[in-house]
FIMAR-271615 format. One line per 4 residues: their letters; for each residue x negated, y, z of C-alpha. Coordinates in nm, 3 decimals. Layout:
A> X:Y:Z ~ ...
This chain:
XXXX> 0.000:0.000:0.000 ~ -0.169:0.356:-0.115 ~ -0.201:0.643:0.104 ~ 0.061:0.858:-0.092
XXXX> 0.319:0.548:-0.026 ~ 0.239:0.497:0.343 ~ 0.303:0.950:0.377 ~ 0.617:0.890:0.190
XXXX> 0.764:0.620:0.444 ~ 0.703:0.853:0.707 ~ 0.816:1.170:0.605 ~ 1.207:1.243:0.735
XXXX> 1.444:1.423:0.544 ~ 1.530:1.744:0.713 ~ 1.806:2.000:0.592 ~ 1.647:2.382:0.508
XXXX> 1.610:2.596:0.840 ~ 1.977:2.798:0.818 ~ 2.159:2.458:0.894 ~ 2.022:2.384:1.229
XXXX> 2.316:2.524:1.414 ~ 2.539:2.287:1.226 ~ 2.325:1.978:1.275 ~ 2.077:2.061:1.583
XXXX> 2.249:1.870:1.912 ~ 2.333:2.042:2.225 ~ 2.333:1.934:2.565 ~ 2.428:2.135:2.863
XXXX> 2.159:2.157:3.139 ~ 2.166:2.096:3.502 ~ 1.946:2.194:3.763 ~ 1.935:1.908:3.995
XXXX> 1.598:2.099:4.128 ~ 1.799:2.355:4.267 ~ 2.043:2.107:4.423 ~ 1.780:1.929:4.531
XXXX> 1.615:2.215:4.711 ~ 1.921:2.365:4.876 ~ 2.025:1.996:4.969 ~ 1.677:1.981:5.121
XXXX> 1.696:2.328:5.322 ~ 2.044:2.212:5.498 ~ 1.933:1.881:5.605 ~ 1.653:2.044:5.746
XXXX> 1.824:2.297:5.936 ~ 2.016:2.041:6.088 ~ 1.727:1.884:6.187 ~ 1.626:2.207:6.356
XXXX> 1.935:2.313:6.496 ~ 1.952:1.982:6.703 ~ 1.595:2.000:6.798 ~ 1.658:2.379:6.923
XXXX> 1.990:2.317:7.066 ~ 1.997:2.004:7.201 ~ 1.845:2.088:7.567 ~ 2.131:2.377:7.588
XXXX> 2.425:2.180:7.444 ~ 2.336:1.909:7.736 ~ 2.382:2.190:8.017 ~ 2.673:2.398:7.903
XXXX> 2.875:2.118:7.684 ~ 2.743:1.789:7.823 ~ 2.667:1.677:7.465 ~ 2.319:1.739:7.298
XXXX> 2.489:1.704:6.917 ~ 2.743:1.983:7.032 ~ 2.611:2.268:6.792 ~ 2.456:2.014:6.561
XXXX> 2.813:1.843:6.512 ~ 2.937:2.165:6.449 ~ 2.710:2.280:6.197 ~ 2.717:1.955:5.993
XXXX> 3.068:2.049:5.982 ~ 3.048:2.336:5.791 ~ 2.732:2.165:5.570 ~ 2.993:1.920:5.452
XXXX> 3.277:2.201:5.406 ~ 2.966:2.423:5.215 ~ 2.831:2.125:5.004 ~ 3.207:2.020:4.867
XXXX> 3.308:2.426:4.805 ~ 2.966:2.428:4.621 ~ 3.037:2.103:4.422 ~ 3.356:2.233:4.279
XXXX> 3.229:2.560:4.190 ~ 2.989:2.468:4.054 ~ 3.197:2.288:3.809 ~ 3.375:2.610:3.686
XXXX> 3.304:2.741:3.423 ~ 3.182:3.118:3.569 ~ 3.268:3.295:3.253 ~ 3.662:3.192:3.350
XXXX> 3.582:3.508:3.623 ~ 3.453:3.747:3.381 ~ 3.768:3.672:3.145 ~ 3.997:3.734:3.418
XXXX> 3.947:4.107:3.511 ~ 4.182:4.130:3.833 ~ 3.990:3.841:3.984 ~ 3.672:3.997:4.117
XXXX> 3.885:4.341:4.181 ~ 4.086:4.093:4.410 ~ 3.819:3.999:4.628 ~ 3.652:4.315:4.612
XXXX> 3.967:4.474:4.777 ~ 4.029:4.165:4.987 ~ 3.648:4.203:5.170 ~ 3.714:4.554:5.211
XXXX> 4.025:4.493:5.411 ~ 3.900:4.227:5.626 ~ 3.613:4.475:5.698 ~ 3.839:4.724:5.794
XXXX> 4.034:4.520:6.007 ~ 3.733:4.399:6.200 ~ 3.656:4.738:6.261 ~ 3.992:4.859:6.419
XXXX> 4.118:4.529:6.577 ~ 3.829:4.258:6.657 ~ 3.682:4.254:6.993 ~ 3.340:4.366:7.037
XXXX> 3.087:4.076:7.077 ~ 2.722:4.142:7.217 ~ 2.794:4.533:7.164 ~ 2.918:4.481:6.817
XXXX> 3.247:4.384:6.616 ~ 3.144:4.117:6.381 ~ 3.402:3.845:6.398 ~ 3.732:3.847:6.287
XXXX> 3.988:3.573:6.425 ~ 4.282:3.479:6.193 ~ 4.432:3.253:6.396 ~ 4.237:2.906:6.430
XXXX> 4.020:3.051:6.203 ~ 3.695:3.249:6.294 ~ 3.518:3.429:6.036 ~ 3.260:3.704:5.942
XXXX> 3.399:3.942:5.723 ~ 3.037:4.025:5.602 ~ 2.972:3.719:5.413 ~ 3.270:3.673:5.261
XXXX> 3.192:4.072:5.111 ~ 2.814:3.984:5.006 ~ 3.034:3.696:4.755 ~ 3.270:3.970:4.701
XXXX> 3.007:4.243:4.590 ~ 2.775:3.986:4.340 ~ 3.076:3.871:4.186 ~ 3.216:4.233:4.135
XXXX> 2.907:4.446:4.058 ~ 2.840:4.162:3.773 ~ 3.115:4.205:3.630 ~ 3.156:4.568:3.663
XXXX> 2.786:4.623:3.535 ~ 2.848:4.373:3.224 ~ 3.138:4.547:3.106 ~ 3.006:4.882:3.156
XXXX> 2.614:4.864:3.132 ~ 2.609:5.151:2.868 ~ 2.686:5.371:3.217 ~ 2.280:5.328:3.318
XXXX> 2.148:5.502:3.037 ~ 2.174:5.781:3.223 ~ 2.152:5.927:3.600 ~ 2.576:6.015:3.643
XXXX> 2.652:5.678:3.538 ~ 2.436:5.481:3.714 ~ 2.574:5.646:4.049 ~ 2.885:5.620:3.953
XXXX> 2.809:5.246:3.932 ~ 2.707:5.225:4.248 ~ 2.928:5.453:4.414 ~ 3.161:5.152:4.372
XXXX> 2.944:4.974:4.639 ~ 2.982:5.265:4.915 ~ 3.297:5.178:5.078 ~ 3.139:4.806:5.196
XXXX> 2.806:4.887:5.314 ~ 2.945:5.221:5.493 ~ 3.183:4.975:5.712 ~ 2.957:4.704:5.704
XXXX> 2.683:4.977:5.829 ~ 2.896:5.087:6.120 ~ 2.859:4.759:6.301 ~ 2.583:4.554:6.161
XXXX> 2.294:4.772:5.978 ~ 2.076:4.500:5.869 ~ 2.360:4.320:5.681 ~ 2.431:4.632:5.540
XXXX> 2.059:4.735:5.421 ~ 2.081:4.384:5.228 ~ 2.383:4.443:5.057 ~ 2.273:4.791:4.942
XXXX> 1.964:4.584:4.815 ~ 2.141:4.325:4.637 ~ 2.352:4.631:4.436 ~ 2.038:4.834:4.365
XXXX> 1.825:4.503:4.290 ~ 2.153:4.418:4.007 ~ 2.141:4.768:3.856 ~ 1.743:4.769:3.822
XXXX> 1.773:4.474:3.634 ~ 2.047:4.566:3.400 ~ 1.993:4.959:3.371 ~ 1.742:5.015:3.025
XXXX> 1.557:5.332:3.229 ~ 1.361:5.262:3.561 ~ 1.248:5.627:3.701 ~ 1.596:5.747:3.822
XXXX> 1.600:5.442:4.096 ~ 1.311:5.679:4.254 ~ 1.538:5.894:4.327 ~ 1.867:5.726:4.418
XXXX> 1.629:5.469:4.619 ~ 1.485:5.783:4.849 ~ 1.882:5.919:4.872 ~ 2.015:5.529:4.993
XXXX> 1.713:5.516:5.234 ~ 1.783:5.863:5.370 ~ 2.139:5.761:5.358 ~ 2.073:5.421:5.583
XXXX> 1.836:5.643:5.842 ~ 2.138:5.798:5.994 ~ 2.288:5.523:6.134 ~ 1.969:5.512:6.290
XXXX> 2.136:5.766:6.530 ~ 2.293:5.519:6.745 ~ 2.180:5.449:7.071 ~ 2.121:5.059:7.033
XXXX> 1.922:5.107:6.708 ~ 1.714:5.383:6.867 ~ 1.643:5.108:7.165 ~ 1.582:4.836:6.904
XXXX> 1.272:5.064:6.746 ~ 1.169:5.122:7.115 ~ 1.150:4.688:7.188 ~ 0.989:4.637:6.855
XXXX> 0.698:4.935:6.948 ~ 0.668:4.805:7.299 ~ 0.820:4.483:7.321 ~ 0.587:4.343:7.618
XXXX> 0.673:4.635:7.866 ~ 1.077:4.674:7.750 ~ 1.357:4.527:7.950 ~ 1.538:4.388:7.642
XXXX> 1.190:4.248:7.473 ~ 1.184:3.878:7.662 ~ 1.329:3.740:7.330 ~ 1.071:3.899:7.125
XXXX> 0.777:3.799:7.328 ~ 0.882:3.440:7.423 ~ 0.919:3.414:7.006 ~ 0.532:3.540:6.983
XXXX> 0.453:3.270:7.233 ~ 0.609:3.020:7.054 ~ 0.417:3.041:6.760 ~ 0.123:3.159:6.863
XXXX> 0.119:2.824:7.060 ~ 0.214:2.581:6.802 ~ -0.111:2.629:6.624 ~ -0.240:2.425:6.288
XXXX> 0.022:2.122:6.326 ~ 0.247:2.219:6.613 ~ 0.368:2.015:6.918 ~ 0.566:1.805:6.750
XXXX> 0.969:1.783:6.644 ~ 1.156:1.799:6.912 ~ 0.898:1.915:7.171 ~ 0.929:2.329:7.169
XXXX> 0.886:2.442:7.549 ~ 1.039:2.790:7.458 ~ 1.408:2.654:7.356 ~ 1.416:2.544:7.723
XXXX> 1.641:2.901:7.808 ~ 1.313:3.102:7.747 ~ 1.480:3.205:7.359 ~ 1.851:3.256:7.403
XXXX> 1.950:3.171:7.039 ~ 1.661:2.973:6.941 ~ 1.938:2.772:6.731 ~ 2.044:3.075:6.550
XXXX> 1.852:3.383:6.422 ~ 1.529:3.308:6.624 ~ 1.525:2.930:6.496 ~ 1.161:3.033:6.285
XXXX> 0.979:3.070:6.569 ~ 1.077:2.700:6.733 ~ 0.984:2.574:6.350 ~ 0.636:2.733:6.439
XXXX> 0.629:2.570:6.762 ~ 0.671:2.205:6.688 ~ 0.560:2.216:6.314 ~ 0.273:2.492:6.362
XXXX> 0.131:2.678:6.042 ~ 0.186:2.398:5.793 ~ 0.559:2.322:5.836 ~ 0.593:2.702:5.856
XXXX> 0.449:2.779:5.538 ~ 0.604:2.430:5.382 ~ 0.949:2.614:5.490 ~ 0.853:2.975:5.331
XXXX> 0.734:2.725:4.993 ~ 1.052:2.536:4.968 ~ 1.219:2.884:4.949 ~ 0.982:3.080:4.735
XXXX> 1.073:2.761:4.483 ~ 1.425:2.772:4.535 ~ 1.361:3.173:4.446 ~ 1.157:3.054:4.148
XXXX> 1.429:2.839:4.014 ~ 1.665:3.036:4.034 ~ 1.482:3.339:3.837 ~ 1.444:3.030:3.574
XXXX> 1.813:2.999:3.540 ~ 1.894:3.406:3.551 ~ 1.616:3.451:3.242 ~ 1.822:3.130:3.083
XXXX> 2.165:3.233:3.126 ~ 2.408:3.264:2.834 ~ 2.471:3.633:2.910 ~ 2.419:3.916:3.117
XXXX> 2.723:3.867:3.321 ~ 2.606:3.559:3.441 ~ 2.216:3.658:3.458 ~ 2.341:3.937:3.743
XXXX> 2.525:3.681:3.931 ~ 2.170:3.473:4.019 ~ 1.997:3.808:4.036 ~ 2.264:3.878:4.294
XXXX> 2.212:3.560:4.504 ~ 1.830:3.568:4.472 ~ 1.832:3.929:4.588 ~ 2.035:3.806:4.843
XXXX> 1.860:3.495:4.976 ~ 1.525:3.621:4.934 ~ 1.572:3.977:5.145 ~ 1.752:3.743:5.417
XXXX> 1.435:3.482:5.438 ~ 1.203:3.822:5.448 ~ 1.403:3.994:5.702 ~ 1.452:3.713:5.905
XXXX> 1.085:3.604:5.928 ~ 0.978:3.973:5.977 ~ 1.226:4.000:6.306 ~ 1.081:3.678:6.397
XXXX> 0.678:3.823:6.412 ~ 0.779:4.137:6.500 ~ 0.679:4.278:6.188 ~ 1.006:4.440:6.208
XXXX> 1.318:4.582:6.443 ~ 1.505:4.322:6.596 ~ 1.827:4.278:6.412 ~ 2.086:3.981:6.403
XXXX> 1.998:3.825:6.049 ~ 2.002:3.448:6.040 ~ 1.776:3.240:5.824 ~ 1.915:3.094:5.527
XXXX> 2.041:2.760:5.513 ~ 1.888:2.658:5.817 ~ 1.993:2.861:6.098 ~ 2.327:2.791:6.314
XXXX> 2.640:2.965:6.172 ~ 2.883:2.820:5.973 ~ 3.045:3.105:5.754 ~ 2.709:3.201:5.669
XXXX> 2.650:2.834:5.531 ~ 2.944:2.820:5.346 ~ 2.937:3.134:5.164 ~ 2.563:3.102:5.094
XXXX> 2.636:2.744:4.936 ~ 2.944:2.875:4.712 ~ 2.696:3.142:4.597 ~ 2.449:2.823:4.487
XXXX> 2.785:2.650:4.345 ~ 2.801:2.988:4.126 ~ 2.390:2.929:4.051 ~ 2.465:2.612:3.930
XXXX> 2.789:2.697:3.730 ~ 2.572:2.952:3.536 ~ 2.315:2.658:3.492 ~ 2.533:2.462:3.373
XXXX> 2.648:2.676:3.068 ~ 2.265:2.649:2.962 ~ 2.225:2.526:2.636 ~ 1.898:2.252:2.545
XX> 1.818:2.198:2.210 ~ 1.764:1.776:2.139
């Protein structure tokens, strides 16, 4: 058999270039990585939380598993909710205009409410009871403000070509982080950075967010004014000789004293009562203790990947619409870890902000997994070429 014969047998026939979209196959793309990741983050935080809480859920519930029970819970409640949204379609939303305007008013109310009719916990009014039902209002409106600033921002991105529009863009996101603000500032800042992180991405001109960053900044300094944020700047200067910074310093202790590899899981000395919610927003610090520098930084990895993925799937997504919904949930995530972490080292003020997926508090879990559901919906309406 001659050269020219053997070339022949192997050469395919292949239609001219303009009939590939007629012929190339499709398939739709899932990212089990992702899944994978945030499946990974919530088993480990219930790990954690019954490490942390298992000494105080002995003494004041006479069951160890008390919190841990809880919290699984709510994983289970998060994981299905995430499961099913994830298999919607999340262009359905942008079709249906009064959809995201619905929740966007909805939030807003509950906020409200909070404000004039829930009772004041720890100096603040976070919680809202409906009932049976307990909730924070502020997670259900950090959903409510992706899903609406996406959609607002794809229909009307010509509005950031210039400075007017762009405020009037975000003018739109005022009325939640002004009553969000009044109670909970931290929650607040992050919410003004997911907006202003999901109109930097979309707007085509960069220099004007110098300017309405410096006026949101100034804005957020005066609730500064209040007396409990003034004493929170005071225990993060001076935490050692405050009244109020015990927590701070037993949380310096803790991982200063786990060292390389840490004490071991399950070991911590300073969840024994010495760190009040060592389950909750201080859980970091116990992680430090019993894992040491290694399982800390495997923890800040797993989430600068989960980050990573998800900026894979935003620079993948079908449209813009859909691009600004991840952008939205990484901004989100990603300022929660940092803020959380920094409270945690006192790099920081003290402020209430849990870490993601692994500290105790079940609202927070299940609105932080339906945002992954809405990750993985965009993923899903990925297109690979076969």
């Amino acid at each position: 058999m001659t050269a020219r014969t053997k070339a022949r047998q192997k050469k395919r026939f292949r239609f001219p270039a303009v009939f590939d979209k007629f012929f190339v196959k499709k398939k739709s793309y899932f990212d089990y990585q992702t899944l994978f990741l945030v499946l990974f983050l919530v088993g480990f935080g219930l790990v954690m939380i019954y490490s942390t809480s298992s000494y105080k859920g002995s003494l004041e519930h006479n069951n160890p598993a008390y919190w841990l029970t809880e919290q699984a819970t709510k994983a289970l409640l998060g994981i299905i909710v995430m499961l099913v949204v994830s298999n919607i379609d999340y262009r359905r939303i942008k079709d249906t205009n009064y959809l995201t305007m619905t929740g966007y008013l909805i939030s807003n109310f509950l906020l409200l409410l909070t404000l004039l009719v829930a009772t004041a916990t720890k100096g603040s009014k976070r919680w809202l009871k409906l009932g049976p039902v307990q909730l924070q209002p502020s997670e259900i409106a950090k959903v409510a403000i992706i899903l609406f600033m996406a959609h607002y921002i794809y229909r009307y991105a010509d509005k950031l070509k210039n400075m007017k529009g762009t405020i009037s863009v975000g003018l739109w996101a005022v009325p939640t982080i002004v009553m969000v603000g009044v109670e909970n500032m931290s929650t607040a800042i992050i919410i003004f950075a997911i907006v202003g992180i999901m109109i930097f991405v979309a707007s085509p001109r960069y220099k004007q967010f110098v300017i309405l960053g410096g006026a949101g900044i100034a804005g957020m300094a005066l609730f500064l004014v209040a007396g409990y944020r003034q004493e929170r700047l005071q225990v993060w200067l001076d935490p050692e000789n405050h009244e109020k910074g015990l927590q701070t310093m037993q949380a310096l202790y803790a991982i200063g004293s786990g060292g390389l590899f840490g004490k071991g899981l399950g070991q911590s000395m300073q969840k024994m009562g010495f760190i009040p919610e060592s389950h909750n927003d201080m859980i970091f610090s116990i992680i430090c203790e019993e894992l040491g520098l290694f399982g800390s930084i495997g923890v800040i990895f797993v989430f600068l990947l989960l980050i990573w993925r998800f900026m894979v799937i935003a620079m993948n997504a079908p449209d813009l619409y859909g691009s600004l919904i991840v952008v939205g949930v990484i901004a989100h995530i990603g300022i929660q870890v940092f803020i959380n972490i920094a409270v945690v080292t006192n790099t920081i003020p003290p402020t209430g902000i849990p870490l993601p997926f692994i500290s105790y508090g079940g609202t927070s879990l299940v609105f932080l997994l339906l945002e992954v559901g809405l990750v993985l919906s965009v993923s899903r309406q990925i297109k690979m070429q076969q």
